[in-house]
N, C-alpha and C positions, 0 to 999 in steps of 0.2 A: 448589423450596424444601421443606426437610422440619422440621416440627415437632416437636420432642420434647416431650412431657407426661411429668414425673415426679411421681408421686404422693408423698406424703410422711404417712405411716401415727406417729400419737403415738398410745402403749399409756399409757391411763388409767393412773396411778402406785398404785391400787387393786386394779388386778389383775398378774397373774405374766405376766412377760415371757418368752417364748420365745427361745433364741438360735439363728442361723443359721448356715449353711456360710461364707456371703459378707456381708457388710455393703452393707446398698443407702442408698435416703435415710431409711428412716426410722429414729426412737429412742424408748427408753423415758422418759417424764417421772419424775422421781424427786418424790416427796412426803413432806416433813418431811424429806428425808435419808435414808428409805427404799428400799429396791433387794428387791421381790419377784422370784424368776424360780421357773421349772418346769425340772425335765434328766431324762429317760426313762434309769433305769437298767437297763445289759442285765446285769450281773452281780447274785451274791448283796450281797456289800457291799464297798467301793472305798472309795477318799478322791478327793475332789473337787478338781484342783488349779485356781485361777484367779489374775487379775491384773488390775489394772486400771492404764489406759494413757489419759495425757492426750493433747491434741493435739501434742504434739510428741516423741511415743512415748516419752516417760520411764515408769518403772511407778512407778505410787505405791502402791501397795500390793498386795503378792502372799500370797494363802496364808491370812492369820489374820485370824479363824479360822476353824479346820478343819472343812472340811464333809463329812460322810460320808455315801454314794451308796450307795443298796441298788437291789434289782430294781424298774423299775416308776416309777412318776412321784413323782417327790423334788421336792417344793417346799419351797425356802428365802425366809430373812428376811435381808436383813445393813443393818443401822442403818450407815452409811457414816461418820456421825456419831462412833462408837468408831473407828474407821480414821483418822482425822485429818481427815476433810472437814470445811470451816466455812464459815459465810455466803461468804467469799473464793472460793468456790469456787463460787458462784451461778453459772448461767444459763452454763457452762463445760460443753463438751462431753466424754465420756472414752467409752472401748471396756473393756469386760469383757472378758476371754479365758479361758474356760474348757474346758481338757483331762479329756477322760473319762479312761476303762478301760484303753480300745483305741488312746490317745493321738491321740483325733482330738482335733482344735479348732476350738468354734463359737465364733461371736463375739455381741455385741448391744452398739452404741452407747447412751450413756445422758447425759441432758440433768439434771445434779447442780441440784438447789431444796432450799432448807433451812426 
């Protein structure tokens, strides 16, 4: 018999979330409606494309607004709250997807609290 232990990592909704190559178990706590993260830029300056995607892959919101990505570590703010999130969306899971430069794409799961 073999045991699996998965950890499950929740990023304080006070600090910037980092996103990854792969989605594992853990997510970021959102507070107030709030969504910090950090993105390492390797160019002079870019536009930052993201999306964000409920549980049953619909996107609810892509793109606005526009976040613009210079060299070096770009920490954003986005009040989800202006995007149409509401209490209704409480304790609801969603996936960020955000495309750099170089059209890669990291992800970070994020657990929506208003």
């Amino acid at each position: 018999i073999i045991n699996q232990i998965y950890n499950v990592f929740v990023v304080n909704g006070g600090s910037y979330a980092v996103f990854k190559r792969q989605l594992d178990a853990g997510f970021y706590q959102l507070t107030n409606g709030n969504l910090y993260f950090t993105i390492d830029g390797e160019y002079n300056t870019s536009s930052l494309n993201y999306k964000i995607i409920d549980d049953k892959k619909a996107i609810v919101t892509t793109g606005a607004p526009t976040l613009n990505l210079s060299n070096g570590d770009n920490r954003y703010y986005l009040d989800l709250k202006t995007l149409g999130f509401t209490t209704a969306n409480n304790n609801k899971y969603y996936v960020v997807e955000v495309q750099n430069e170089k059209n890669e794409l990291f992800l970070l799961k994020i657990k929506y609290a208003q």
